[in-house]
C-alpha positions as CSV (number, residue, x, y, z in Angstrom):
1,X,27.2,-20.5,1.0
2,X,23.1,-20.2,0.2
3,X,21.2,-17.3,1.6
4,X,17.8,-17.1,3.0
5,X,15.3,-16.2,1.0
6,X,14.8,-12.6,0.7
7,X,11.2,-11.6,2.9
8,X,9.7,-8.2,3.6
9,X,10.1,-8.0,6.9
10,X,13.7,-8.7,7.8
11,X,13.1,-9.2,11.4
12,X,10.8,-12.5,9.9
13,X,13.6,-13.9,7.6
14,X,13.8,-17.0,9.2
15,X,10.3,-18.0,9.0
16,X,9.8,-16.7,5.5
17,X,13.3,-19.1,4.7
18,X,11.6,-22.6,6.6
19,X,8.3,-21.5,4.2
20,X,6.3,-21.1,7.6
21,X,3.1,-19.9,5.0
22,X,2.2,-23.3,4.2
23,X,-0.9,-24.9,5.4
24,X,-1.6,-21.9,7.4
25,X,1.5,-21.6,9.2
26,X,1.4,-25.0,10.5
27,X,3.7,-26.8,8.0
28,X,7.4,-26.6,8.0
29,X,9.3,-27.8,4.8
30,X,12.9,-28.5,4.4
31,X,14.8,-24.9,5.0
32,X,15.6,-23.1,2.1
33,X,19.4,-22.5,2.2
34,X,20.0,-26.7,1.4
35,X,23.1,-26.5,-0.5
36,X,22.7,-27.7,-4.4
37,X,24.1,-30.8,-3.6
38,X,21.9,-32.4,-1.5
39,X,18.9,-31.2,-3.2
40,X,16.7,-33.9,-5.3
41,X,18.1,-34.8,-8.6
42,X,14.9,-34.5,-10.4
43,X,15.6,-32.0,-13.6
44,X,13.4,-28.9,-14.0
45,X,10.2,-29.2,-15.9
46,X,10.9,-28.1,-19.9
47,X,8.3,-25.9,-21.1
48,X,6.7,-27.8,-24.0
49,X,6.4,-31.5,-21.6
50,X,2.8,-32.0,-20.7
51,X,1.4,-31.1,-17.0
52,X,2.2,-33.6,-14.4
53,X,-1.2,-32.2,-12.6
54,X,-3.1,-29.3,-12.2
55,X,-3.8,-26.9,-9.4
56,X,-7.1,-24.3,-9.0
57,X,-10.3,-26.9,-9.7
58,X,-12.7,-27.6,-6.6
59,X,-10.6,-30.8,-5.1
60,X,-7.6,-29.5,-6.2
61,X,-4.5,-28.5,-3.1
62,X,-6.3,-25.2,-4.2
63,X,-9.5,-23.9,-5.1
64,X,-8.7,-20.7,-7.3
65,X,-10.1,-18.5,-9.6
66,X,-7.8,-20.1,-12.8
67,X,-6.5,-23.7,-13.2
68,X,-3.3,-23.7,-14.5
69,X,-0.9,-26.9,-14.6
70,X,1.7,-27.8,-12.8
71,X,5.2,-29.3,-13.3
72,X,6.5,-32.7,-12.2
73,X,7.1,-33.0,-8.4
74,X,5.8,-28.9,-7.6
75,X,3.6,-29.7,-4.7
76,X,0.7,-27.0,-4.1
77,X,-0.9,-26.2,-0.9
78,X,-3.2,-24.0,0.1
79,X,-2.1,-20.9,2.4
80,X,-5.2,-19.4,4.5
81,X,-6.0,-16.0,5.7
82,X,-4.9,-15.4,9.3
83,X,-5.4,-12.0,11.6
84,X,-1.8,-12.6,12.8
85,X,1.3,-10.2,12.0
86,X,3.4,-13.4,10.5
87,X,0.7,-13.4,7.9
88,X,0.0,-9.7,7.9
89,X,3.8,-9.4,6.9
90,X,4.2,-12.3,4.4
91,X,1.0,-12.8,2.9
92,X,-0.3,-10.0,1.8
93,X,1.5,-7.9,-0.7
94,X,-0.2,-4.5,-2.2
95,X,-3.8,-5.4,-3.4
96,X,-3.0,-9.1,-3.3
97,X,-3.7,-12.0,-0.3
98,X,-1.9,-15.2,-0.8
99,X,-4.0,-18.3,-1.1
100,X,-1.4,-21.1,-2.7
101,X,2.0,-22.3,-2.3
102,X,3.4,-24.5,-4.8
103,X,6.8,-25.7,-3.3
104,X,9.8,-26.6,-5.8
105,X,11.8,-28.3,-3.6
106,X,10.8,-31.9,-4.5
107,X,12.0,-30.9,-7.8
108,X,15.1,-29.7,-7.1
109,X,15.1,-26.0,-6.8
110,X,14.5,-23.6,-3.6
111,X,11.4,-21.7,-4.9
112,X,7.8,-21.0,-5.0
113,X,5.1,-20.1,-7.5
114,X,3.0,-18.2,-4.8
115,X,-0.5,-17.4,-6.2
116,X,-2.4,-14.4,-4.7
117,X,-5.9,-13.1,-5.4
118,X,-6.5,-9.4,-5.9
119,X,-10.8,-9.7,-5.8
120,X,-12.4,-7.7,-8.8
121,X,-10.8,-5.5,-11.4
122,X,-8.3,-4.9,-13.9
123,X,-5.0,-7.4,-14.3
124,X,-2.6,-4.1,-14.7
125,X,-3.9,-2.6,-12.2
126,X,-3.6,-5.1,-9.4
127,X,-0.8,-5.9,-10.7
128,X,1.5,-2.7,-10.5
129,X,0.1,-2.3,-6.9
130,X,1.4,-5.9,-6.2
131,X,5.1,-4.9,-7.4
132,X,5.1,-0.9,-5.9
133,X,4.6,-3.0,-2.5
134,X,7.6,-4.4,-3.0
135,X,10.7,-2.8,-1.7
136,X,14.0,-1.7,-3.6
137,X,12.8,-3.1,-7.0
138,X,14.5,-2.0,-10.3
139,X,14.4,-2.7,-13.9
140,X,10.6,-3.2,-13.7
141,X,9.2,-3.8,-17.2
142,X,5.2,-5.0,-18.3
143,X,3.7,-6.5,-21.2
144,X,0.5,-7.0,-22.0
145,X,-0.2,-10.5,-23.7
146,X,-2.0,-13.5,-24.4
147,X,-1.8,-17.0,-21.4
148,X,-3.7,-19.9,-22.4
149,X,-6.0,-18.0,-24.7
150,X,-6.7,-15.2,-22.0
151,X,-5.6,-11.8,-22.0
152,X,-2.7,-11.5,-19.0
153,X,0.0,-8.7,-18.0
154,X,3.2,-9.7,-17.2
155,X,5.9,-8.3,-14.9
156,X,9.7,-9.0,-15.0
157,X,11.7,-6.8,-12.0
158,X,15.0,-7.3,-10.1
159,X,14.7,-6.5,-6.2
160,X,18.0,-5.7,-4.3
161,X,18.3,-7.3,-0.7
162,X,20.5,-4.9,0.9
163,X,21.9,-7.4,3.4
164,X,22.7,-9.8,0.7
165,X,23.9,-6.9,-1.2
166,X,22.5,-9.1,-4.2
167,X,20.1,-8.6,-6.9
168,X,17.6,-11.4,-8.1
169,X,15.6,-11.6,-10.9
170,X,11.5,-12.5,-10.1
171,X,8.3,-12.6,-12.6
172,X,4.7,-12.8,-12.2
173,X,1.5,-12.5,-14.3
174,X,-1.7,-11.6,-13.3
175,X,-4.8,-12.4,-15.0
176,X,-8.7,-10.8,-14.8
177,X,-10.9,-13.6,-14.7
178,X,-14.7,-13.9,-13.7
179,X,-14.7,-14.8,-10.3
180,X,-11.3,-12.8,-9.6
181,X,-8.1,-11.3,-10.2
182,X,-5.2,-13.5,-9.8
183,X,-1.6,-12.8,-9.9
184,X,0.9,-16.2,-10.0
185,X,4.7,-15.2,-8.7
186,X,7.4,-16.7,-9.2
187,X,10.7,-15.6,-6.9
188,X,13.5,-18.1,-6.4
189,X,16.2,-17.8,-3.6
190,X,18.6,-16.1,-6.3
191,X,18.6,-15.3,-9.7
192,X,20.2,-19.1,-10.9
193,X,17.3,-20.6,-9.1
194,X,14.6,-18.3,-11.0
195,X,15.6,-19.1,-14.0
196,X,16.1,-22.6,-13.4
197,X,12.2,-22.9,-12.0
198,X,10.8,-20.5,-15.4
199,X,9.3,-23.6,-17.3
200,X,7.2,-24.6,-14.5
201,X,6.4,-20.9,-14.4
202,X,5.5,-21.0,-18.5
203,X,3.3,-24.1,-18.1
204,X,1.5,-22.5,-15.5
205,X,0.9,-19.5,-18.0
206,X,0.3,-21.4,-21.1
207,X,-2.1,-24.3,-19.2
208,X,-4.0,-21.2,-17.6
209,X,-7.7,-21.3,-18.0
210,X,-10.4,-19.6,-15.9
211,X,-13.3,-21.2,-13.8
């Protein structure tokens, strides 16, 4: 049986599992507890294929800070600001407001990349306030490296979903550029699903380039 994906405010589970954040609240996609076997049968980008699009440029789903590209069938959209506690909960994490959505389910996998802008400063530190927001997190471990020529940190962490009583693995990077510090996270309904949805996360990091 799939479980929900995993939100900080348990009382909002069910809105953070439909992904009720897109579009500004307004959009909801196909839940996320579909069973494995009726999800699509397209296979998971491989890290070395070329981008299928790109995401961040003005026109683009959304306008960011980076552009970064995107793997076959992830579908961005933008996620706006709102004043009300659904957003207050779920889109805002730490230092970080969400501002994209890229959804893997026309891929095949339950799973976001969520990007989030931090406004001016240095990548760690936005960063480690973006992960202490998160509750019971565990094997938390940075490195600072090198993502399509720029200088990024990186995050790898397990959080534990009491309820669940499950552990799943989730990443993110988070990058300094000139007009803002971005942080891309990737989650995934369980562990399996993260690290089924990691190329799609590597060509986002490789392909990264600021604007």
């Amino acid at each position: 049986m799939r479980h929900p994906i995993r939100v900080l405010v348990p009382a909002l589970a069910a809105l953070a599992a439909a992904g009720t954040l897109t579009g500004c609240l307004g959009t909801t996609p196909m839940p996320d507890d579909v069973p494995r076997a009726a999800k699509s049968p397209s296979a998971p980008a491989t890290a070395t294929e070329a981008a299928a699009g790109s995401v961040g440029a003005p026109g683009s789903a959304c306008e960011l800070p980076v552009s970064f590209g995107l793997a076959a069938h992830w579908k961005p959209q933008a996620v706006k600001a709102t004043d009300d506690e659904v957003f207050a909960a779920l889109g805002k994490q730490g230092p970080a407001t969400m501002v994209c959505e890229i959804d893997a389910k026309p891929a095949g996998n339950i799973g976001y990349l969520r990007v989030w802008t931090a406004g001016t400063g240095p990548a760690r530190a936005a960063l480690e306030g973006f992960v202490k927001a998160e509750e019971n997190t565990s094997k938390v471990s940075y490195e600072e490296t090198k993502a399509g020529g720029l200088p990024v940190v990186e995050v790898t962490y397990t959080v534990y979903n009491k309820p669940m009583e499950e552990s799943k693995e989730e990443s993110a990077f988070a990058v300094a550029a000139p007009k803002g510090t971005v942080i891309v996270h990737l989650g995934g309904l369980d562990s399996e699903e993260h690290r089924e949805m990691l190329p799609a996360y590597d060509l986002a990091r490789s392909t990264l380039r600021p604007r």
